[in-house]
The first five atom37 places (N, CA, C, CB, O) and aatype in JSON, in Angstrom:
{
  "aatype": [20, 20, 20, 20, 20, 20, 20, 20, 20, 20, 20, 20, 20, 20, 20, 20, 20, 20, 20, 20, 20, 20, 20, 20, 20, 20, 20, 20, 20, 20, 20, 20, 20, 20, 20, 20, 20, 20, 20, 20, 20, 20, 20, 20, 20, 20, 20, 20, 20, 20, 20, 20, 20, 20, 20, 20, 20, 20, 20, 20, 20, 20, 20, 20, 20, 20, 20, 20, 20, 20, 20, 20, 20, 20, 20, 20, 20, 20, 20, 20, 20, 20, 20, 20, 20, 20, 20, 20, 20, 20, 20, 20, 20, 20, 20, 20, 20, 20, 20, 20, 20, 20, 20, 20, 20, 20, 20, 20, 20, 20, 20, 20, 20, 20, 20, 20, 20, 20, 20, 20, 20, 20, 20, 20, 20, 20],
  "atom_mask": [
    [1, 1, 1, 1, 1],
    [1, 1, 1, 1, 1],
    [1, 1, 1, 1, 1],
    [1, 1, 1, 1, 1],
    [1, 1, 1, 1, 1],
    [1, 1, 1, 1, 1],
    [1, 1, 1, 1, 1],
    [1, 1, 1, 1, 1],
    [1, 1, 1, 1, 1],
    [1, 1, 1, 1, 1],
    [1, 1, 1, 1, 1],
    [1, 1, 1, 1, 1],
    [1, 1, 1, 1, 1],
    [1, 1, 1, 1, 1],
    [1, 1, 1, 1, 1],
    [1, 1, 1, 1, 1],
    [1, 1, 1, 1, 1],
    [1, 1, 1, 1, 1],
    [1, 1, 1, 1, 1],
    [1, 1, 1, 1, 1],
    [1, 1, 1, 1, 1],
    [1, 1, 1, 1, 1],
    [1, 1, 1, 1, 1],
    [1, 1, 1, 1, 1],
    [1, 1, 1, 1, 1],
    [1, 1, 1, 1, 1],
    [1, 1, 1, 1, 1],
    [1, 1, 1, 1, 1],
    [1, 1, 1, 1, 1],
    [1, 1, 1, 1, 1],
    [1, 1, 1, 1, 1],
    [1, 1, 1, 1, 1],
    [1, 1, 1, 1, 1],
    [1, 1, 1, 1, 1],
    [1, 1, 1, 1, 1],
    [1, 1, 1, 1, 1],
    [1, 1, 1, 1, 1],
    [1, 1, 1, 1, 1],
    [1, 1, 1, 1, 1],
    [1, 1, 1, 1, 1],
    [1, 1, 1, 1, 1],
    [1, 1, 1, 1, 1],
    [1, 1, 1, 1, 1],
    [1, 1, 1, 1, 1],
    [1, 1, 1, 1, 1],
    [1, 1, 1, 1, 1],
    [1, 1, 1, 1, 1],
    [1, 1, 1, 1, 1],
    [1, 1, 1, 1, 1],
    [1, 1, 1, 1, 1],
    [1, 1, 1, 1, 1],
    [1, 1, 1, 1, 1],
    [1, 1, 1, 1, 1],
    [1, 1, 1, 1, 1],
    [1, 1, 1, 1, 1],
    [1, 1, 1, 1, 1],
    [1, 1, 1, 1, 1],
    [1, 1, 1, 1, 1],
    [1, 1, 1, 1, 1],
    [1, 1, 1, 1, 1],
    [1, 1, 1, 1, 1],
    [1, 1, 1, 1, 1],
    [1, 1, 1, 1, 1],
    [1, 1, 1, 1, 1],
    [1, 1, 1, 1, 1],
    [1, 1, 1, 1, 1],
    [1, 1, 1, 1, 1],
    [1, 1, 1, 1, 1],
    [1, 1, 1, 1, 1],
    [1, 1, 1, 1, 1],
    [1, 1, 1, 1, 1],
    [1, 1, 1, 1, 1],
    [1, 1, 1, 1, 1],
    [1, 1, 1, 1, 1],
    [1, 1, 1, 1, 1],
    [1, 1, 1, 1, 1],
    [1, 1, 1, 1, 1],
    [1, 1, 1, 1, 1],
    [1, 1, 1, 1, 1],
    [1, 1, 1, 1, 1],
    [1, 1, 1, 1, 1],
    [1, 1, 1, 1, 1],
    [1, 1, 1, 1, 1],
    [1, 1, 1, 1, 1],
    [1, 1, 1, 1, 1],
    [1, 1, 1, 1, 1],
    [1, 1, 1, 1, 1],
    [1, 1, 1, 1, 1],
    [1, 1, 1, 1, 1],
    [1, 1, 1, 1, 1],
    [1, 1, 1, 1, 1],
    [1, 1, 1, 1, 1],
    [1, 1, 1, 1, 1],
    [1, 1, 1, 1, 1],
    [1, 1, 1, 1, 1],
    [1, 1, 1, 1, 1],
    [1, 1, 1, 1, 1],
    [1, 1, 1, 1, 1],
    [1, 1, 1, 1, 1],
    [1, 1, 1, 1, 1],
    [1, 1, 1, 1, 1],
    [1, 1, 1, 1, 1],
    [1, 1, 1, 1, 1],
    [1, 1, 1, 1, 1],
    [1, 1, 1, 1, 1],
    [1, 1, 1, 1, 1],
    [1, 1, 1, 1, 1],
    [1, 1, 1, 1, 1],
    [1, 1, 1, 1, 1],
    [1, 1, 1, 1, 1],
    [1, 1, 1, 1, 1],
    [1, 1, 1, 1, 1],
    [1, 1, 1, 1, 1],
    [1, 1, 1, 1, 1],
    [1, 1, 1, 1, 1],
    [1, 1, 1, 1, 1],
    [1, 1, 1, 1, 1],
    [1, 1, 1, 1, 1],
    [1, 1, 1, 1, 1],
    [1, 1, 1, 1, 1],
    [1, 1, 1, 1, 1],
    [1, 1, 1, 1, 1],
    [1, 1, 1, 1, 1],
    [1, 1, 1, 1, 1],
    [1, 1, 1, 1, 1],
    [1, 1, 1, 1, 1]
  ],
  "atom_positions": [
    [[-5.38, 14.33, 18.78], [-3.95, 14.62, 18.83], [-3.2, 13.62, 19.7], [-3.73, 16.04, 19.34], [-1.98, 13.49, 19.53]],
    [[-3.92, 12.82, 20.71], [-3.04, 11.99, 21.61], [-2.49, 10.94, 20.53], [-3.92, 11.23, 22.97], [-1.28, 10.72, 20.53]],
    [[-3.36, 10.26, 19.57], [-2.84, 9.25, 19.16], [-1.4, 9.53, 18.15], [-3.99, 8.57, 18.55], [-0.4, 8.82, 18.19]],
    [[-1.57, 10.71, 17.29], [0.0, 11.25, 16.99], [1.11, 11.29, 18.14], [-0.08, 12.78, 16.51], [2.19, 10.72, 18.0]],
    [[0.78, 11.97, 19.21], [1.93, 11.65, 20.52], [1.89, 10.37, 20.91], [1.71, 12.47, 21.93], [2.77, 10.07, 21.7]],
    [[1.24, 9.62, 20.64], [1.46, 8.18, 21.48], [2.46, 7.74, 20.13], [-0.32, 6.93, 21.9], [3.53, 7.26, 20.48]],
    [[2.26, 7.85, 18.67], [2.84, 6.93, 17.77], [4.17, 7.64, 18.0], [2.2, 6.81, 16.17], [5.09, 6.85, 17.85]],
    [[4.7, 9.23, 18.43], [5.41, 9.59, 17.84], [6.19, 9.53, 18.93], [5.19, 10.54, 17.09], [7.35, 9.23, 18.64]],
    [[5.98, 9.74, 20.3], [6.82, 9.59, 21.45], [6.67, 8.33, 21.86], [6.57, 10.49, 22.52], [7.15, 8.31, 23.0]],
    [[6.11, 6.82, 21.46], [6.27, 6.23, 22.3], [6.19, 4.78, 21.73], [5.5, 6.68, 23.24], [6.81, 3.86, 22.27]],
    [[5.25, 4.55, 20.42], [5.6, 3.63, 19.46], [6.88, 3.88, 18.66], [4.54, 3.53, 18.62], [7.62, 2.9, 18.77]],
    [[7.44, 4.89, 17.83], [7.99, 4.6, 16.78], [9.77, 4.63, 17.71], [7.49, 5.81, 15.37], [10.77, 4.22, 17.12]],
    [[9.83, 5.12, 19.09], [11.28, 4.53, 19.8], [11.37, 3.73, 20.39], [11.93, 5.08, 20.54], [12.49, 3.45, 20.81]],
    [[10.18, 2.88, 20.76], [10.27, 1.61, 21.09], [10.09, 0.74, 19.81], [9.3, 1.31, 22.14], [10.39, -0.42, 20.1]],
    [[9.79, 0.84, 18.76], [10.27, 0.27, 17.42], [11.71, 0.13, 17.06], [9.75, 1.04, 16.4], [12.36, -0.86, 16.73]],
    [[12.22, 1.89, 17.28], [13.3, 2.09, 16.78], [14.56, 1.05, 17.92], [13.4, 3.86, 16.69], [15.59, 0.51, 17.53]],
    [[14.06, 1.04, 19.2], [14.87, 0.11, 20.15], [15.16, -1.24, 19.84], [14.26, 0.0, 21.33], [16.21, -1.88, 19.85]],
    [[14.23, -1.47, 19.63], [14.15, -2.24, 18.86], [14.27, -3.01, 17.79], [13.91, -2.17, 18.91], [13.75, -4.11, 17.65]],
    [[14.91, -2.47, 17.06], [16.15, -2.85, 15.89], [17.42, -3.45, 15.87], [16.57, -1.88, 15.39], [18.46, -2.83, 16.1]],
    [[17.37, -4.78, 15.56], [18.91, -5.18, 15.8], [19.67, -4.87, 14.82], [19.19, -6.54, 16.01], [20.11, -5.52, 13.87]],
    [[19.86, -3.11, 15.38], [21.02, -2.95, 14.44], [23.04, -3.28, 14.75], [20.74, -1.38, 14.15], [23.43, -2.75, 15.8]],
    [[23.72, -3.74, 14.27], [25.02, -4.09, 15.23], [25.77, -3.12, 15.14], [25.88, -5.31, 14.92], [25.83, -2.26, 14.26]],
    [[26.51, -3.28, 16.32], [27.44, -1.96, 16.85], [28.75, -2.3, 16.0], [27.82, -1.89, 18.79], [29.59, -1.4, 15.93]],
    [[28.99, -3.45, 15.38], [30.07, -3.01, 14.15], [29.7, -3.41, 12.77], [31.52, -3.7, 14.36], [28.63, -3.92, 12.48]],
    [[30.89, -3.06, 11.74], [30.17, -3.73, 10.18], [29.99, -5.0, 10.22], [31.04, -3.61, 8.8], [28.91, -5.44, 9.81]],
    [[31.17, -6.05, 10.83], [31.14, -6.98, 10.04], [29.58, -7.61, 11.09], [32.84, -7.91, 9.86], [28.97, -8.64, 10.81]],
    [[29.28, -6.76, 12.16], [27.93, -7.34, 12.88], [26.87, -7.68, 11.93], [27.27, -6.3, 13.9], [25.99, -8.48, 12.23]],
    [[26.94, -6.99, 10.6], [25.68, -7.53, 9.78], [26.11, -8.83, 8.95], [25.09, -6.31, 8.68], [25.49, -9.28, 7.99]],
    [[26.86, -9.16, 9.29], [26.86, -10.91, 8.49], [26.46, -11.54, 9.59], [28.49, -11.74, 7.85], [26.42, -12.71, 9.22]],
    [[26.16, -11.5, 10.66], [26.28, -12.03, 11.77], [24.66, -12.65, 11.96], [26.89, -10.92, 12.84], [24.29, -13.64, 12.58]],
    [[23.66, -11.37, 10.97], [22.46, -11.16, 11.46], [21.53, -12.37, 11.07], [21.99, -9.84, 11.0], [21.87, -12.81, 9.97]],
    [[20.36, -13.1, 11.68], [19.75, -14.1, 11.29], [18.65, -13.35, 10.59], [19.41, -15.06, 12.36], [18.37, -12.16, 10.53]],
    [[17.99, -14.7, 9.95], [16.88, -14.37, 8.91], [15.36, -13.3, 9.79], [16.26, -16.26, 8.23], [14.82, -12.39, 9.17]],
    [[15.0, -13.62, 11.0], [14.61, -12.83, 11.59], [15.08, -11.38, 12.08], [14.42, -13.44, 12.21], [14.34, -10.51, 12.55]],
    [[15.99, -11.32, 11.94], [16.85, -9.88, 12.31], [16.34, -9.36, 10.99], [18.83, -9.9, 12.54], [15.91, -8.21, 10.89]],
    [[16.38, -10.1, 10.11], [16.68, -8.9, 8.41], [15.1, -8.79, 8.37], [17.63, -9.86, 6.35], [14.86, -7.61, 8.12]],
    [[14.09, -9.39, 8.48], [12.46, -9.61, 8.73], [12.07, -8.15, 9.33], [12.04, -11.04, 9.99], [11.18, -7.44, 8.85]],
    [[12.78, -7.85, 10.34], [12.68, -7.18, 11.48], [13.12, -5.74, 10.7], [13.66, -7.83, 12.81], [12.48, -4.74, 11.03]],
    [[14.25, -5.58, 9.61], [15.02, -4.59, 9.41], [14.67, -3.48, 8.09], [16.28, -5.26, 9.3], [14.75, -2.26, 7.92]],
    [[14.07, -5.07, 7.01], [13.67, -4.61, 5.84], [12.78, -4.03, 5.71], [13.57, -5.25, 5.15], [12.56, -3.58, 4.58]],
    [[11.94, -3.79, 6.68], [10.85, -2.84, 6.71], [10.69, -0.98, 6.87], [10.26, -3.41, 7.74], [9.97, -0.07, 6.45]],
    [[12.1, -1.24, 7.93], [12.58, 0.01, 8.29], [13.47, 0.57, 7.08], [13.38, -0.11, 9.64], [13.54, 1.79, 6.95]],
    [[13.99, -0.06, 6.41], [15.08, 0.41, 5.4], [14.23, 0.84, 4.06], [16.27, -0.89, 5.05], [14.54, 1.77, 3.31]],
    [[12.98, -0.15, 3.9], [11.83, 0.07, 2.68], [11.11, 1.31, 3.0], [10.64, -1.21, 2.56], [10.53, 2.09, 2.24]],
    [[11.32, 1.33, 4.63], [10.54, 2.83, 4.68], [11.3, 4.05, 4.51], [9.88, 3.07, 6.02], [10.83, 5.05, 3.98]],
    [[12.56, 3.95, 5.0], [13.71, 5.13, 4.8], [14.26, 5.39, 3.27], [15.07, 4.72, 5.72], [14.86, 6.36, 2.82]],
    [[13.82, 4.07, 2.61], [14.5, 4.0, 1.32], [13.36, 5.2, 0.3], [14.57, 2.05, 0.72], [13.65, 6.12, -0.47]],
    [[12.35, 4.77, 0.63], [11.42, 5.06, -0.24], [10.52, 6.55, 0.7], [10.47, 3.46, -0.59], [9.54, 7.17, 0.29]],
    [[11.15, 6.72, 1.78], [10.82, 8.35, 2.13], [11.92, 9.08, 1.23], [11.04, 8.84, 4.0], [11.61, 9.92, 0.39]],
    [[13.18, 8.71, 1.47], [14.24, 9.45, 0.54], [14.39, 9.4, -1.13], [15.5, 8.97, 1.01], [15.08, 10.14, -1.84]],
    [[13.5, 8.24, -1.53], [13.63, 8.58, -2.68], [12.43, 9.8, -2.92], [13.57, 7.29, -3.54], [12.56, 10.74, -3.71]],
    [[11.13, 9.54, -1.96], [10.19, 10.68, -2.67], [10.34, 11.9, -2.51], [8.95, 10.65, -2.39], [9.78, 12.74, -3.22]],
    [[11.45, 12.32, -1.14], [12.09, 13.79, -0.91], [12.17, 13.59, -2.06], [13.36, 14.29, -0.02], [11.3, 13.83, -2.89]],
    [[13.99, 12.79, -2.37], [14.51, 13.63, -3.62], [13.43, 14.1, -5.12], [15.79, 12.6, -4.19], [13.26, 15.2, -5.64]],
    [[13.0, 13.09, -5.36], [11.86, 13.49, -6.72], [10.7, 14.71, -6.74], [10.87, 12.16, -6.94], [10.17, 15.25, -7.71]],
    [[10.47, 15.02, -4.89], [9.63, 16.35, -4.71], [10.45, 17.55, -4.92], [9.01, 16.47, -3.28], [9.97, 18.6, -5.36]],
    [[11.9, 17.36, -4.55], [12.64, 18.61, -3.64], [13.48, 18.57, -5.13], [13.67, 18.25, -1.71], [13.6, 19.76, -5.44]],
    [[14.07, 17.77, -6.1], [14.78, 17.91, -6.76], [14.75, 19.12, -8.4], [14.86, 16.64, -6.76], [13.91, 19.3, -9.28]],
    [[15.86, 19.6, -8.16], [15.5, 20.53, -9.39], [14.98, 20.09, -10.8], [16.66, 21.22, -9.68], [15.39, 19.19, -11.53]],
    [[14.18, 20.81, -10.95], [14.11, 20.74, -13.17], [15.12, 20.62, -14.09], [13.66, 22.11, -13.98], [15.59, 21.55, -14.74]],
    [[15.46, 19.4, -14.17], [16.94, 18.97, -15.11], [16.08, 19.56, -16.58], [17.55, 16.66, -15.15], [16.96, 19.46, -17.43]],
    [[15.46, 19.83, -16.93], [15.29, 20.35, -18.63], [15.86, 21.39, -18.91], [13.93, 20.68, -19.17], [15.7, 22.46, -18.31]],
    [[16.85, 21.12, -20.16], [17.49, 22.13, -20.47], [16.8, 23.14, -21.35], [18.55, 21.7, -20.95], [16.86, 24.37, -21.47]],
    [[15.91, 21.86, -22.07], [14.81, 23.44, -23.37], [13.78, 23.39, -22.67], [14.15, 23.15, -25.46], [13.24, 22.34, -22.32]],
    [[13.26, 24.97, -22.28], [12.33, 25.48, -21.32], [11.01, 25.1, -22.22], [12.57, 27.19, -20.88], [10.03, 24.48, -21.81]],
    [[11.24, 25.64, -23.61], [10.29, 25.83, -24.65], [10.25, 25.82, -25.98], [9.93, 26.66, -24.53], [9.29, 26.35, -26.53]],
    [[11.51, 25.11, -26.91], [11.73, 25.43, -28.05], [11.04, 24.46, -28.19], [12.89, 25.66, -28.64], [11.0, 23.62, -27.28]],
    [[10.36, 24.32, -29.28], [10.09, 22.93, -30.07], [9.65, 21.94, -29.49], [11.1, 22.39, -30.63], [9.92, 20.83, -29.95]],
    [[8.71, 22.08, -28.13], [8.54, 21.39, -27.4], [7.56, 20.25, -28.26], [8.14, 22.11, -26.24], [7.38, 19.19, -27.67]],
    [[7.13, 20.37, -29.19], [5.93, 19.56, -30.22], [6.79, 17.9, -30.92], [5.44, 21.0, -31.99], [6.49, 16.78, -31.35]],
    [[7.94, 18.72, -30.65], [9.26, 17.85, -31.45], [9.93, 16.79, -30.71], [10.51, 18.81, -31.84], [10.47, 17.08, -29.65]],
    [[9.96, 15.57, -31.16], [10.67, 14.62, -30.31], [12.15, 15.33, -30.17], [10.71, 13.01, -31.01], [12.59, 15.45, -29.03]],
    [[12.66, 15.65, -30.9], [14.01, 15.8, -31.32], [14.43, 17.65, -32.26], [14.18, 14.25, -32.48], [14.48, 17.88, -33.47]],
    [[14.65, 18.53, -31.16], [15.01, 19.64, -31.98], [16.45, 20.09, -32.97], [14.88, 20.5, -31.07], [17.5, 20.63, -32.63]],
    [[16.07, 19.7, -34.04], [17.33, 19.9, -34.9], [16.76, 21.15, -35.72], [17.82, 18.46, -35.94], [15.63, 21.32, -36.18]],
    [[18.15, 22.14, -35.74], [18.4, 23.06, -36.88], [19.28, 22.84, -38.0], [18.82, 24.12, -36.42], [20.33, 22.29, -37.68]],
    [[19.16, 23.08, -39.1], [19.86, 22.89, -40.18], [19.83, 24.58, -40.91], [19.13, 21.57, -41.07], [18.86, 25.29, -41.18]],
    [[21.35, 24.82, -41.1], [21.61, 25.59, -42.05], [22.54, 25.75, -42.94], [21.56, 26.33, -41.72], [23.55, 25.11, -42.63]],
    [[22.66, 26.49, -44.18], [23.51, 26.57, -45.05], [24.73, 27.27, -44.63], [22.95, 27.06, -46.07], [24.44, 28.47, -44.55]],
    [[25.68, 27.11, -44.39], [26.72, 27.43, -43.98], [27.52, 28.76, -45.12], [27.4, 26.03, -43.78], [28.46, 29.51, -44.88]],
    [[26.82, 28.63, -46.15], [26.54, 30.24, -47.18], [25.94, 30.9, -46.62], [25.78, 30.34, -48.51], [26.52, 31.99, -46.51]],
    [[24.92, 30.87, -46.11], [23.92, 31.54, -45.52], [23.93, 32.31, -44.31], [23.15, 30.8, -45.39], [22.9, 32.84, -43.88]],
    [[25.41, 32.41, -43.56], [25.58, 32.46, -42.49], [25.84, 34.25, -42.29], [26.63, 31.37, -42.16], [25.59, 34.98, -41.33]],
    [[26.34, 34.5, -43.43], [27.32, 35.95, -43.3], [28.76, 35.86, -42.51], [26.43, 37.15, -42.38], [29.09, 34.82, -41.94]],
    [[29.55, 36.97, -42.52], [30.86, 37.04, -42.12], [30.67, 36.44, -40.46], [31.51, 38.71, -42.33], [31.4, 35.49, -40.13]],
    [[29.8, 36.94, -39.57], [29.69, 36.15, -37.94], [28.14, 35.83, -37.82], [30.21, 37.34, -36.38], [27.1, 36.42, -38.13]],
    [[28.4, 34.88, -37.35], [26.41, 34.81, -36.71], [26.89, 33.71, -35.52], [24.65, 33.8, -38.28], [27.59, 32.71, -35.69]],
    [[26.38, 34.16, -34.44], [25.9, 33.69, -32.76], [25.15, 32.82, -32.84], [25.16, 34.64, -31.8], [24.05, 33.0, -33.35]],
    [[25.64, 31.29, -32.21], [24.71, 30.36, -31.99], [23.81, 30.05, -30.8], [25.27, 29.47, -32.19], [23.86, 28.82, -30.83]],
    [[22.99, 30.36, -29.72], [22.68, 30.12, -28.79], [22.94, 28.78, -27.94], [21.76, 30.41, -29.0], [22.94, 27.7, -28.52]],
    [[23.06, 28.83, -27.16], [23.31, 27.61, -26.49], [23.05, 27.4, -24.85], [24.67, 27.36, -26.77], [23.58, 26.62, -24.06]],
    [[22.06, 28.37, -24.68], [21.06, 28.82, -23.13], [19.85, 27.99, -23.51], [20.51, 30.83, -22.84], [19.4, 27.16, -22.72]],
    [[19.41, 28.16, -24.48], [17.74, 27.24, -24.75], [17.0, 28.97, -24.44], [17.08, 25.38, -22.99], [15.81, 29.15, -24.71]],
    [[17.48, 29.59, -24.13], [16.83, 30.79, -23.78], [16.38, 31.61, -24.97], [17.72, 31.58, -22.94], [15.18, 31.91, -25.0]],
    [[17.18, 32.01, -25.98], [16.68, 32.75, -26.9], [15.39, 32.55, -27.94], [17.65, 32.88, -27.48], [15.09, 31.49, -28.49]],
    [[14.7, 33.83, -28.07], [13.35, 34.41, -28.59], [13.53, 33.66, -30.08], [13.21, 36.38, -28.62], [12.76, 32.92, -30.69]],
    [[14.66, 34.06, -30.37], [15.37, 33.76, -31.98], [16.23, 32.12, -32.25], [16.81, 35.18, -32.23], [16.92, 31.87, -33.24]],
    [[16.0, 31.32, -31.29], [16.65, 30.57, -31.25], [16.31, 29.67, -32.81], [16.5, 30.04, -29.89], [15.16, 29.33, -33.09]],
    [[17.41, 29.38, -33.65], [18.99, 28.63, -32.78], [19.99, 29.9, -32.91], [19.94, 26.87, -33.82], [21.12, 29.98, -32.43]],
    [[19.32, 30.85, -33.67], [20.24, 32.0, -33.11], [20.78, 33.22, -31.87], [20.04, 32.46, -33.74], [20.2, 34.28, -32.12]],
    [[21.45, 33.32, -31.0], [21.69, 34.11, -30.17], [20.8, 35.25, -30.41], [22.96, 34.34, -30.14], [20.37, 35.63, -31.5]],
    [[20.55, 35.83, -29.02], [19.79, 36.93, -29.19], [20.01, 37.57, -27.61], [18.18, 36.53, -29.73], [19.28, 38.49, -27.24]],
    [[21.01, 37.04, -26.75], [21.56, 37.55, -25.59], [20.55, 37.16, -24.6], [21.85, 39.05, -25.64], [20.48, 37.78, -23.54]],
    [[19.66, 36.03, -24.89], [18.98, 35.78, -23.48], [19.79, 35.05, -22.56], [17.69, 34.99, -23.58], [19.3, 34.61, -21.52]],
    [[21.03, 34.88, -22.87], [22.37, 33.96, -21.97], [22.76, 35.14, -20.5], [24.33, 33.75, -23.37], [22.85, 34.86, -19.31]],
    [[22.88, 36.29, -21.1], [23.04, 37.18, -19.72], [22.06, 37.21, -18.31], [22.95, 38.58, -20.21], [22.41, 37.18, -17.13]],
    [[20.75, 37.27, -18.86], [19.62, 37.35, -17.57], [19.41, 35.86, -17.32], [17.95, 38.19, -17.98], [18.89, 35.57, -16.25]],
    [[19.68, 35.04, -18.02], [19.83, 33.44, -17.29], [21.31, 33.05, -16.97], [19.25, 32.15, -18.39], [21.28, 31.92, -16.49]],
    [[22.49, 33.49, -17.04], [23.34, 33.7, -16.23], [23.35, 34.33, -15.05], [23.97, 34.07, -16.72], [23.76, 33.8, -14.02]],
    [[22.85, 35.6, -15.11], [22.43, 36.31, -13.52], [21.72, 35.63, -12.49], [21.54, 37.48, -13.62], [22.01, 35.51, -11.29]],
    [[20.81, 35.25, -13.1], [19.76, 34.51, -12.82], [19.8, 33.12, -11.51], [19.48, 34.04, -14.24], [19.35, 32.84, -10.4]],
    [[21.02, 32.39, -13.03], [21.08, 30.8, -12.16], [22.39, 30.37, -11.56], [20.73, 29.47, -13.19], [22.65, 29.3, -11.01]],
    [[23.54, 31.86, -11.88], [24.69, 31.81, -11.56], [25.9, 30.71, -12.91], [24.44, 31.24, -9.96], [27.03, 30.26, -13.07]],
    [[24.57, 30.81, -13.51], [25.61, 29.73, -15.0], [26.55, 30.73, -15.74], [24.36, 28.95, -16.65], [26.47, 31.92, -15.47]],
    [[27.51, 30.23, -16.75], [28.17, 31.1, -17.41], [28.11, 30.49, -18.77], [29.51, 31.38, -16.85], [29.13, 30.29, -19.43]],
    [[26.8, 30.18, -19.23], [26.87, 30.01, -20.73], [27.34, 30.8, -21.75], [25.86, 29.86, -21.1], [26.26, 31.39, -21.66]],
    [[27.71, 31.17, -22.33], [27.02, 32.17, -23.83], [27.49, 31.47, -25.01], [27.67, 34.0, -24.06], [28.24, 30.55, -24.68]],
    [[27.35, 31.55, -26.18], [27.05, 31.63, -27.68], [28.17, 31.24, -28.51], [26.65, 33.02, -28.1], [29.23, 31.86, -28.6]],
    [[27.81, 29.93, -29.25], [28.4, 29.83, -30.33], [28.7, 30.65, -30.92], [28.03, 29.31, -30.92], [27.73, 31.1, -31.52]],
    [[30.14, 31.52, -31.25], [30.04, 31.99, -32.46], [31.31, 31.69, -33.77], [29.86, 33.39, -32.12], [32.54, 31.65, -33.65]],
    [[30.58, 31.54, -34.8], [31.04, 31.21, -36.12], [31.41, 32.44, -37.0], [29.98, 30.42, -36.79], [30.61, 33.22, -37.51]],
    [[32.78, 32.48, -37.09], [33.01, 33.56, -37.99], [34.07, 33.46, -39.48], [33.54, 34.59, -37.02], [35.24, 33.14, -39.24]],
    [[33.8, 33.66, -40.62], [34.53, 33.57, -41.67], [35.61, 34.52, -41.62], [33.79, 33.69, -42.75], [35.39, 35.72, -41.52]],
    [[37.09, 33.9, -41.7], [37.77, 34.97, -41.75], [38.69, 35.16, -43.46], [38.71, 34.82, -40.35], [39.42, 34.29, -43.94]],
    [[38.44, 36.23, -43.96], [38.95, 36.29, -45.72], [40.49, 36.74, -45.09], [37.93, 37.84, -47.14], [40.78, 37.49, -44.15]],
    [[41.49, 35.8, -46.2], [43.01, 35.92, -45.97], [42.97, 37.13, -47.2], [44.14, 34.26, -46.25], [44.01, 37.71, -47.53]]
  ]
}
C-alpha cells in the first residue's frame, strides 16, 4: 500500500507542479516545444480517461430493443386497403405487435419519463 501513497500523495503533485501550465490564454502561444513535450502527455491522459468514462458511463442510444434485430434494416410495408377505418402505428420500438401499436408506449413512458405514443391513421367517409 505505501507505493499507491507515495504515487498518489507525492509523485503525481509534484508532476502536477510541475506543469507549465500559463496563468493566462494568450500564455499558451507563448509555450516552447519542450513545454508542449511536457503537457501532451497529461492531456493524452485526461483526454483518453474521459473519453473511456464517457463510453463506460454513457447510456444505450438503441432505439429497437428487439424488433428485427436479424435485419440490417427494419422496414414494414402495408396496403393502405388493408388498414380498416383506424389502426395505431407504434413508434416506442416497444410493442409485442409491432409495427402495430399495442400500448407498450405507456410503461416505457413511465418508465423513462418519454412521452411517445402512436401513429394513428384514420379514414374519414364524407
Amino acid at each position: 500500500m505505501q507505493p499507491v501513497a507515495h504515487i498518489v500523495k507525492v509523485s503525481i503533485p509534484n508532476y502536477l507542479v510541475d506543469l507549465p501550465i500559463p496563468s493566462t490564454l494568450g500564455g499558451w502561444f507563448y509555450l516552447g516545444i519542450k513545454d508542449w513535450g511536457k503537457l501532451i502527455p497529461f492531456f493524452a491522459f485526461v483526454g483518453g480517461s474521459s473519453y473511456a468514462a464517457y463510453k463506460l458511463l454513457k447510456p444505450n442510444s438503441t432505439i429497437n430493443p428487439s424488433i428485427k434485430k436479424d435485419s440490417s434494416k427494419v422496414v414494414d410495408c402495408l396496403n393502405i386497403e388493408d388498414l380498416g377505418e383506424q389502426t395505431a402505428f407504434c413508434r416506442c420500438w416497444r410493442s409485442k405487435k409491432f409495427p402495430l401499436c399495442d400500448g407498450a408506449h405507456g410503461p416505457h413512458n413511465k418508465e423513462t419519463g418519454d412521452n411517445v405514443g402512436p401513429l394513428v391513421l384514420s379514414k374519414k367517409s364524407k
